[in-house]
C-alpha positions as CSV (number, residue, x, y, z in Angstrom):
1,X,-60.8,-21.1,-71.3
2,X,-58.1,-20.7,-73.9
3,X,-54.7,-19.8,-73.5
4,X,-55.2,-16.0,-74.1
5,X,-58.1,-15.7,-71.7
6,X,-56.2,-17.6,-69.1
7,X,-53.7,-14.8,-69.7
8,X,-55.3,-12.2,-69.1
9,X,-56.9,-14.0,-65.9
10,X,-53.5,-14.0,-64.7
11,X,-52.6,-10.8,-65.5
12,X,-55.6,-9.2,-63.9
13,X,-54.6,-11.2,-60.4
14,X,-50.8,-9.8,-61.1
15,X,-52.5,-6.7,-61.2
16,X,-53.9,-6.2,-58.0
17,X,-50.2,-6.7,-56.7
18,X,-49.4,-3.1,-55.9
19,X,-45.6,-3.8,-56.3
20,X,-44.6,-0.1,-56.2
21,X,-40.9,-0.3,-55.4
22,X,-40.8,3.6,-55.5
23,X,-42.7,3.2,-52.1
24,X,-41.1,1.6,-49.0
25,X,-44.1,-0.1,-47.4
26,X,-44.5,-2.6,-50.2
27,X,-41.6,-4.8,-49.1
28,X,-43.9,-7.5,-48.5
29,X,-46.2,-7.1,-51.6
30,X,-43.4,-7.0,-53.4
31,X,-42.0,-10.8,-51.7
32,X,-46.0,-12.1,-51.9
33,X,-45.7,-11.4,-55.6
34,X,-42.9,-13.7,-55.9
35,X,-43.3,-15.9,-53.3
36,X,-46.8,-16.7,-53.9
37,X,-48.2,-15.3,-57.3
38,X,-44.7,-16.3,-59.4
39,X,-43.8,-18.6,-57.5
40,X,-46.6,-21.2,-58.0
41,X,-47.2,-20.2,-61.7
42,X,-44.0,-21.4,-62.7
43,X,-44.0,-24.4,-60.1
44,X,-47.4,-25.6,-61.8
45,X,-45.2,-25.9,-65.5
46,X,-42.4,-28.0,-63.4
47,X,-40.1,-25.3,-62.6
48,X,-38.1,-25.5,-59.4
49,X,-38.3,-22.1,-57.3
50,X,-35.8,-20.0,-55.5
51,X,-36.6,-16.4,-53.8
52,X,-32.9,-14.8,-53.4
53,X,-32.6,-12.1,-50.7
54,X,-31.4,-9.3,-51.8
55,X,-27.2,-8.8,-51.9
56,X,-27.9,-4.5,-51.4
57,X,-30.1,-4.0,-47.5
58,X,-32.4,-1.8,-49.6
59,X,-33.4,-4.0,-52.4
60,X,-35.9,-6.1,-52.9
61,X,-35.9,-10.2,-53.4
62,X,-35.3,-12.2,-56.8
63,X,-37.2,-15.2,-58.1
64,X,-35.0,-18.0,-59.6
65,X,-37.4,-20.5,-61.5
66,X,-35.3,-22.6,-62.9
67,X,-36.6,-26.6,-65.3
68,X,-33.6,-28.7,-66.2
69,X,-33.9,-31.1,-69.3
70,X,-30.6,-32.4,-70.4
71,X,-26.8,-31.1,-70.1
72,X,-26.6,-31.0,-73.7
73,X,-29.6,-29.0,-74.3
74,X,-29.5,-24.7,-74.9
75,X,-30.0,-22.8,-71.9
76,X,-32.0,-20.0,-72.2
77,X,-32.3,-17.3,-69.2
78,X,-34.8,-14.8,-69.3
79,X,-35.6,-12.1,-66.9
80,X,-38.5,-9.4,-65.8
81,X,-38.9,-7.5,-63.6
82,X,-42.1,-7.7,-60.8
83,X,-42.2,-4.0,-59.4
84,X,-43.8,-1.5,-60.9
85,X,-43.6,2.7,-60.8
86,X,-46.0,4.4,-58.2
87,X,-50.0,3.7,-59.2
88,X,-50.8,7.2,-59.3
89,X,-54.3,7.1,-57.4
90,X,-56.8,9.1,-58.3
91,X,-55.0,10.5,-62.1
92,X,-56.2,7.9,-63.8
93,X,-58.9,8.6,-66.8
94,X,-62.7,7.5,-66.1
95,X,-61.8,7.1,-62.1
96,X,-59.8,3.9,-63.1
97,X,-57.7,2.0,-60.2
98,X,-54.3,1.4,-61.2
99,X,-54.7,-2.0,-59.0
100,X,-57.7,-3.3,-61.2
101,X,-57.3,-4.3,-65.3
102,X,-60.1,-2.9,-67.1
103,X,-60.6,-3.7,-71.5
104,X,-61.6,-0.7,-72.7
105,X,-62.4,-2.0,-76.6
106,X,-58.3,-2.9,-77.7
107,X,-56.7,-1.2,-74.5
108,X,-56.4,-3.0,-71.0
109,X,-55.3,-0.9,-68.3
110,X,-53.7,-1.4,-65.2
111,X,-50.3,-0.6,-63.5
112,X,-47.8,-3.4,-65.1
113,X,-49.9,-4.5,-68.0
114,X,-46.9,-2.7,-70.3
115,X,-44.1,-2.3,-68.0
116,X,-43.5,-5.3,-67.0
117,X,-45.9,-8.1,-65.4
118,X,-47.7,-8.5,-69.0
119,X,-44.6,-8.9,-71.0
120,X,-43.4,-11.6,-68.1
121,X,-46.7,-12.9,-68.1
122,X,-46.9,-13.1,-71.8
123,X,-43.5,-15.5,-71.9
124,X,-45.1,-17.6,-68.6
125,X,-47.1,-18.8,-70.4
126,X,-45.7,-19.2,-73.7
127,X,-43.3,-21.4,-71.7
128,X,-46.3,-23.0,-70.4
129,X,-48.1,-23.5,-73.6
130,X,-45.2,-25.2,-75.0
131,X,-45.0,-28.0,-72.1
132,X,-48.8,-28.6,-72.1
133,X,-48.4,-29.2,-76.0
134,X,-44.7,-31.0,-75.8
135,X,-44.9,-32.3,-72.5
136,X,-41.3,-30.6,-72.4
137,X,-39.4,-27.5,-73.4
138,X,-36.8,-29.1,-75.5
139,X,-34.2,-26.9,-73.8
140,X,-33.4,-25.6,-70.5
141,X,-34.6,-22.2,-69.0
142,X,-33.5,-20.4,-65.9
143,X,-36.3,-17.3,-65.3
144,X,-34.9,-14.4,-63.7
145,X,-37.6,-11.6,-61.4
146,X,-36.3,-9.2,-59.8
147,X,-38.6,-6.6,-57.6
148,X,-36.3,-2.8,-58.1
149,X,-36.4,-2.1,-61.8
150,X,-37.7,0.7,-61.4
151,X,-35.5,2.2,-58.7
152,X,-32.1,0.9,-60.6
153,X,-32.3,-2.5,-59.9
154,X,-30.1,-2.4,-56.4
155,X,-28.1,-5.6,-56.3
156,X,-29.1,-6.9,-59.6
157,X,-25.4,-6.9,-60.6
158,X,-24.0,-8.0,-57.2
159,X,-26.5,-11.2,-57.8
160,X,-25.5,-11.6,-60.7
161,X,-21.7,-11.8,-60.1
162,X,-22.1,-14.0,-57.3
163,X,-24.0,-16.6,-59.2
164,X,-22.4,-16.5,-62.5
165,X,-22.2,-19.7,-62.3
166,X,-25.8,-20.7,-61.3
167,X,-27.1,-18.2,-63.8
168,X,-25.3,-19.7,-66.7
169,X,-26.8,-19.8,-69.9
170,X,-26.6,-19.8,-74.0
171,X,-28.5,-16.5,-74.6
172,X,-30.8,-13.8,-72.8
173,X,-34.1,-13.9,-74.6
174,X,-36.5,-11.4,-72.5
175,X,-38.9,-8.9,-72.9
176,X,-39.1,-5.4,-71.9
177,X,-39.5,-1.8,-73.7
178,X,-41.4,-1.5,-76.6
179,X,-41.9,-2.2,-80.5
180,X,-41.7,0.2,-82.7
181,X,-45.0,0.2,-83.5
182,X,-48.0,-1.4,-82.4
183,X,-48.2,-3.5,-85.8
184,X,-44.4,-4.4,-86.2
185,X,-42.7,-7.1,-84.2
186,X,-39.3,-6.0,-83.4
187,X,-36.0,-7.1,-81.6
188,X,-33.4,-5.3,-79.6
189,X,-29.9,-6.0,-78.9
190,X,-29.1,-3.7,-76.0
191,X,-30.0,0.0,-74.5
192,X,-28.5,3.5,-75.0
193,X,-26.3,4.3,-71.3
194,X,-27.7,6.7,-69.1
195,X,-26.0,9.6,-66.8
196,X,-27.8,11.8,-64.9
197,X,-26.4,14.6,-63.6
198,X,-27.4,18.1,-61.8
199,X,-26.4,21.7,-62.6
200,X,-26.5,24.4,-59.8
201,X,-25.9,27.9,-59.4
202,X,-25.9,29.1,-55.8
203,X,-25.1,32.2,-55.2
204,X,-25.7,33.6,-51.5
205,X,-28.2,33.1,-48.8
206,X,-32.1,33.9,-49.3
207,X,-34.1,35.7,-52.2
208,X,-33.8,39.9,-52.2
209,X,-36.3,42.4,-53.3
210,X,-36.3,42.6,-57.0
211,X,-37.2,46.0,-56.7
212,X,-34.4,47.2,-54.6
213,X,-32.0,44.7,-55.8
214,X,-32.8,44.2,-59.7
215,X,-30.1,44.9,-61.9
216,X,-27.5,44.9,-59.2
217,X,-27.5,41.2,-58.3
218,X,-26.9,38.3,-60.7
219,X,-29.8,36.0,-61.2
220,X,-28.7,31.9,-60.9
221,X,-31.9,31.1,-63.6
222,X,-30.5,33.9,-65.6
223,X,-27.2,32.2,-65.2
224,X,-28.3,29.0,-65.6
225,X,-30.3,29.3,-68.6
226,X,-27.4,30.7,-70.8
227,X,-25.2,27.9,-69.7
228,X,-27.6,25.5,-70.7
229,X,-27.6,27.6,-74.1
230,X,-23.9,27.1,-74.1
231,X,-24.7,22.8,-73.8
232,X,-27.3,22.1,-76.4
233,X,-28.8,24.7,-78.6
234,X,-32.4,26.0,-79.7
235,X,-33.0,23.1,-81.7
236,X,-31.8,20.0,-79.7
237,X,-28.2,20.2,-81.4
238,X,-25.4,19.2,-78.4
239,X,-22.6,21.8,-78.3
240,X,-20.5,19.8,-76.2
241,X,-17.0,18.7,-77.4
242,X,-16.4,14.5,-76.6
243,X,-20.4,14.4,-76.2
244,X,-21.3,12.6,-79.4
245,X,-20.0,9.0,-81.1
246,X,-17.5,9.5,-84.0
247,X,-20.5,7.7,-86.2
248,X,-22.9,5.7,-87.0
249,X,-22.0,2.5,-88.2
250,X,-23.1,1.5,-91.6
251,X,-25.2,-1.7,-90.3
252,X,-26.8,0.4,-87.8
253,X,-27.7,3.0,-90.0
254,X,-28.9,0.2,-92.4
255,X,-31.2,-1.1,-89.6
256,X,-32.9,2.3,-89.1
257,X,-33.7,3.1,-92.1
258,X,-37.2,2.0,-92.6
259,X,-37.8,2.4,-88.8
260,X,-39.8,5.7,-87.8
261,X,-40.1,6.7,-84.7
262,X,-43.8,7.0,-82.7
263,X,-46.7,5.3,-82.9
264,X,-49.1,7.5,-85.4
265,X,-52.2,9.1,-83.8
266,X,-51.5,7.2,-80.7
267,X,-48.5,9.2,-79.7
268,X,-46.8,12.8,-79.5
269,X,-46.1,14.4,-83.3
270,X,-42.3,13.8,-83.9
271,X,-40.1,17.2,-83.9
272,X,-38.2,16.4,-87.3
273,X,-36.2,19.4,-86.8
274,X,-34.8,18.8,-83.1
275,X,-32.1,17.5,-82.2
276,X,-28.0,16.3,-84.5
277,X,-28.6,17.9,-88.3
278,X,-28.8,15.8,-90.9
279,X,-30.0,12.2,-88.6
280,X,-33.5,10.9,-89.2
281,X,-35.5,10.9,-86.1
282,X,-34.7,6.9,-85.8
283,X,-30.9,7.3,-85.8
284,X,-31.3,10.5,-83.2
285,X,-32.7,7.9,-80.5
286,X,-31.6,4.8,-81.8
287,X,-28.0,5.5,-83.4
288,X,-27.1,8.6,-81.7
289,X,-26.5,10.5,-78.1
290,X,-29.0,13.4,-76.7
291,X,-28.9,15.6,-74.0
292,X,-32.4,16.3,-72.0
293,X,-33.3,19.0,-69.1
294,X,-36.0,16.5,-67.2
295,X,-36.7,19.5,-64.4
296,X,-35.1,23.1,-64.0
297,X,-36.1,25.4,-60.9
298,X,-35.5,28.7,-59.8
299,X,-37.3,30.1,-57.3
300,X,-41.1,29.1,-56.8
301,X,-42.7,29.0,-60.1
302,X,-46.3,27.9,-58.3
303,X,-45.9,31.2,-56.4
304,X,-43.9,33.3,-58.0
305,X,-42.6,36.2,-55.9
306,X,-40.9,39.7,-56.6
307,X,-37.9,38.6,-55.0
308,X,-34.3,37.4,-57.2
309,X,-34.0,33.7,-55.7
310,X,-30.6,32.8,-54.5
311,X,-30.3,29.4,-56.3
312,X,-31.4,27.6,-59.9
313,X,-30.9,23.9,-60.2
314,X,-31.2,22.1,-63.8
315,X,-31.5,18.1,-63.4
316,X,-29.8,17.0,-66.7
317,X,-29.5,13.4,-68.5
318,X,-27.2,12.1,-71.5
319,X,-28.4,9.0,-73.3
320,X,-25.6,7.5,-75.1
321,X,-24.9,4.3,-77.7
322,X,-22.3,2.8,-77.5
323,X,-18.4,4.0,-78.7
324,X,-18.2,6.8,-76.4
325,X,-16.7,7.2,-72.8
326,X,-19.7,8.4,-70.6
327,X,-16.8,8.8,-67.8
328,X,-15.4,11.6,-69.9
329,X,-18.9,13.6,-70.3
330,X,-18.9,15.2,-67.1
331,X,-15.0,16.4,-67.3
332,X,-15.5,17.7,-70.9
333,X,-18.4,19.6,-69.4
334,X,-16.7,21.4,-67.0
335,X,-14.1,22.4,-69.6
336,X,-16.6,23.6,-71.4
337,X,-18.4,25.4,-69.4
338,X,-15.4,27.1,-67.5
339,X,-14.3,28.2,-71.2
340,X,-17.6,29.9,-71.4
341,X,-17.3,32.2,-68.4
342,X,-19.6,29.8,-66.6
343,X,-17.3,28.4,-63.6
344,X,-20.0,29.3,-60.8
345,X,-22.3,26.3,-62.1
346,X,-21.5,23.7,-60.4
347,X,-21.8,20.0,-61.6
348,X,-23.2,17.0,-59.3
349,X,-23.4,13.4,-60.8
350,X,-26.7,12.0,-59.5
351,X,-26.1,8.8,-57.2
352,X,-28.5,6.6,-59.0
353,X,-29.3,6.9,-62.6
354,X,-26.6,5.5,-64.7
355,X,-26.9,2.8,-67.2
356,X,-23.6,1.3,-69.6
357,X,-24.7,1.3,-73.5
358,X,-24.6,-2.2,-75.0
359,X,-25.4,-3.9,-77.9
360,X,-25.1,-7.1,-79.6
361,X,-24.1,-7.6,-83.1
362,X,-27.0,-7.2,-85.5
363,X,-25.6,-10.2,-87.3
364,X,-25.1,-12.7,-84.5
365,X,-26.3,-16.2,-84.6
366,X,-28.9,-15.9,-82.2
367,X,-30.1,-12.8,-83.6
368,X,-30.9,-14.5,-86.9
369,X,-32.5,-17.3,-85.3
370,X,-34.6,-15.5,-83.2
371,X,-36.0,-13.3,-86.5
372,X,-36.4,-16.2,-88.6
373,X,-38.8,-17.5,-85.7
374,X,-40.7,-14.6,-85.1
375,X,-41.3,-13.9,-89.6
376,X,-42.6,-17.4,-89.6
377,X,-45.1,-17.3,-86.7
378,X,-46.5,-13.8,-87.6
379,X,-45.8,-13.3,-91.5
380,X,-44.2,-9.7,-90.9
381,X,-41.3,-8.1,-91.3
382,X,-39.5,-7.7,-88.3
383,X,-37.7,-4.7,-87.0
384,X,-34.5,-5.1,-85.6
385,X,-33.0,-2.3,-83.4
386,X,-29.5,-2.3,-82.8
387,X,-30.6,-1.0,-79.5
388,X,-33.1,0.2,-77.3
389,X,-33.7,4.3,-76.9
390,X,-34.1,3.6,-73.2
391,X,-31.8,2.2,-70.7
392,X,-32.1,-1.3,-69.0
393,X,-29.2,-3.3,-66.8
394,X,-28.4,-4.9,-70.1
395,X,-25.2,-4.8,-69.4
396,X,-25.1,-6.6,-66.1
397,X,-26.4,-9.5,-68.8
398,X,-24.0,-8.9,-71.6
399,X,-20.8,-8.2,-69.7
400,X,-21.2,-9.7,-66.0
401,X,-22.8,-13.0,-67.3
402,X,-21.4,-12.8,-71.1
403,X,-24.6,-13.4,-72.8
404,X,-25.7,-12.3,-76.2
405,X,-28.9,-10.4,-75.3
406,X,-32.2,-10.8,-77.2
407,X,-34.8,-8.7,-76.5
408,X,-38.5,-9.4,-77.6
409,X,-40.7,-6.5,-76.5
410,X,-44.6,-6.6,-76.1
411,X,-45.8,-3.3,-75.6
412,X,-45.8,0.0,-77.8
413,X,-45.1,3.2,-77.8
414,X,-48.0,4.9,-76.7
415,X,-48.5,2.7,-73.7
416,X,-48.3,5.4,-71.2
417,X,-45.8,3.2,-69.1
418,X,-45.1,5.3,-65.7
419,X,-48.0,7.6,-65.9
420,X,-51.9,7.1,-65.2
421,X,-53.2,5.2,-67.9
422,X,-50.9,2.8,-68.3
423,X,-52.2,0.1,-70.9
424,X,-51.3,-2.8,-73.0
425,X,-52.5,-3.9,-76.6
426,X,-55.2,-6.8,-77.2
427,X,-53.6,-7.1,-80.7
428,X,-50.2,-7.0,-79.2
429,X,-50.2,-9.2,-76.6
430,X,-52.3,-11.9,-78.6
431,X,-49.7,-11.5,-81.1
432,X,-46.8,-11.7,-78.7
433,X,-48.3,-14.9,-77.5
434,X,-48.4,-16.5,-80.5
435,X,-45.2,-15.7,-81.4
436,X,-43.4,-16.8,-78.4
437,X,-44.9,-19.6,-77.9
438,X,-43.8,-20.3,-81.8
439,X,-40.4,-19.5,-80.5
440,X,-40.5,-21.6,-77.8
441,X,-41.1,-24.5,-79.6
442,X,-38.9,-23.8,-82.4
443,X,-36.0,-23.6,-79.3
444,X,-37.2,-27.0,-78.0
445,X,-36.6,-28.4,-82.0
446,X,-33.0,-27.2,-82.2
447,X,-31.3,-29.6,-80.4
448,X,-28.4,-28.1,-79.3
449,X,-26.5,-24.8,-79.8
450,X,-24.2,-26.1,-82.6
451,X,-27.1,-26.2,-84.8
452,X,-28.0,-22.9,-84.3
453,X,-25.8,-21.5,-87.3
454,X,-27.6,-23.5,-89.4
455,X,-31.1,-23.3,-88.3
456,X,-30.9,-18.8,-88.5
């Protein structure tokens, strides 16, 4: 068996790990995944294993898998995550179980093959196809897994703070997200920020006749909708005062400008006309803030009655790069509103939901390095993105542990990550073997960190 099918071996066994940390009676799938299905993988390639409970009661565990080669070596520390979003039974094309990885010609589907046990799996055994070959790394690696991604990571950062020390490293090199295309390698130095947010209008107690009370009773949708008028407008534009950065900065813009945005047939048609006038499409996610309405309500639209409903609730979200204050947004916000005639909408910051912006410097050491590695394994041009569109707990990375943060993604846009369907690429994940493994090895060649600069 060669190293890709042993790969996707493992990945089908990952698979049947119904790790949904959405749902609170997988507590102990989510431990046997580390304990057991992690656990021994790395142990097998000489890492020494640590399962950390969790510092928050309602989180999950963490997997430490930690190989030490020599104090004077780089330290890399690398991180996934083991849970995945809810399977979504019985929604899945051609009566597929989420639990089970099926090829379908190029596509293999399965909860996690995109988001994230085939991107950690990918760089398992990279790491492992380096010490069969070497017989060592060539550097030392500390492997972080953590099992609540995808409900906000919960204690991630407490962790982390606690064992700076123990988590000590040179650089972050992980893999999450995805490229920006099926075809085109690509790095990221960060995530746009996050902060959720609700906006209500209540205005008294029960629904009244429409009938007897139209036209003589305010409606909260009615209300609702023309404040959310007053926030962005009919094409995506955000209205807001102290909602946007001052700029993009020249090397940023630089970096975007031969990236597009999508994935071709494979994904949704690109709305060239939404959203800040005069930004390509790649600088409106990449370089820039937007504002999105992820669910509005009013009444009961599934049973619609001829009643005025007493309430309307907009759940909101501002992703941000950064430069800007996202502790200001909600103040300016209310200001604004309130100078619009719109003081009965109320604001509520969601408790979970927010995400710093980071980013590393496009030019950094590391960086340079880490593209060199990737041009020569794969003979492409690689995109480099200032940041991610999404949000990840980069931050807990670059500012609780101080680590420049290089991100190496092996999925693509169209994966359907957190819906049914959920698939990753043949092409991609051969590729993204190859190429990690390449980088790997070129890590274990360096030496040490002072001959980094030299070596980018």
């Amino acid at each position: 068996m060669d190293a890709f099918d042993s790969l996707i071996a493992d990945l089908a066994r990952r698979v049947e790990y119904p790790t949904e940390s959405q749902n609170p009676e997988r507590g102990d799938v989510l431990r046997a995944y580390l304990d057991v299905e992690l656990r021994g993988a790395y142990e097998r390639i000489g890492f020494s294993c640590e399962v950390f409970e969790n510092p928050v009661p309602s989180g999950g565990p963490f997997l430490l898998a930690e190989r030490r080669e020599g104090a004077s070596l780089p330290t890399v520390f690398s991180y996934g995550h083991g849970d995945v979003v809810l399977g979504m039974e019985g929604r899945w094309q051609a009566a597929r179980s989420p639990w089970k990885l099926e090829r379908d010609g190029d596509k293999l589907f399965g909860r996690g093959t995109a988001d994230n046990k085939g991107q950690h799996s990918i760089n398992l055994a990279a790491l492992g196809a380096v010490v069969a070959k070497r017989g060592r790394l060539g550097f030392n690696c500390k492997v972080l897994i953590e099992t609540g991604e995808e409900t906000g990571s919960p204690g991630l950062r407490e962790l982390c703070v606690r064992e700076r020390e123990r988590f000590a490293a040179d650089v972050l090199i992980a893999s999450d997200g995805p490229r920006v295309s099926a075809e085109r390698p690509t790095i990221f130095l960060g995530s746009r920020g996050a902060l959720n947010f609700d906006l209500c209008v209540s205005l008294r107690e029960g629904s009244h006749h429409s009938g007897n009370w139209g036209g003589a009773l305010a409606n909260p949708g009615v209300i609702l909708a023309n404040a959310l008028a007053a926030v962005v407008d009919g094409r995506g534009k955000i209205l807001v005062d102290g909602w946007l950065p001052a700029e993009i900065p020249p090397r940023v813009r630089e970096l975007l400008r031969d990236i597009e945005i999508g994935d071709g047939e494979a994904g949704p048609e690109v709305d060239r006309a939404w959203g800040e006038p005069g930004l390509s499409p790649a600088e409106r996610v990449l370089g820039w803030n937007s504002f999105e309405v992820l669910a509005f309500t009013s009444g009961t639209p599934e049973r619609p009655v001829n009643a005025i409903p007493p309430s309307a609730r907009a759940h909101c979200q501002i992703r941000f790069v950064v430069g800007v204050d996202p502790e200001t947004f909600l103040p300016n916000l209310r200001r604004h509103l309130d100078a619009r005639g719109f003081e009965r909408v109320e604001i509520r910051r969601a408790e979970k939901g927010f995400f710093p912006a980071t980013r590393l410097d496009p030019d950094h050491d590391w960086v340079r390095w880490a593209a060199a590695s990737l041009r020569r394994s794969t003979g492409k041009e690689v995109a480099i993105l200032p940041n991610l569109g999404g949000s990840l707990p980069n931050d807990i990375f670059a500012n609780d542990l101080g680590l420049p943060t290089v991100w190496i993604p092996h999925s693509y846009p169209a994966c359907s990550q957190h819906a049914p369907d959920e698939h990753a690429l043949v092409p991609v994940v051969r590729e993204g073997l190859a190429m990690m493994t390449a980088l790997f090895h070129d890590l274990g060649a360096l030496g040490s960190v002072a001959n980094l600069a030299k070596s980018a």
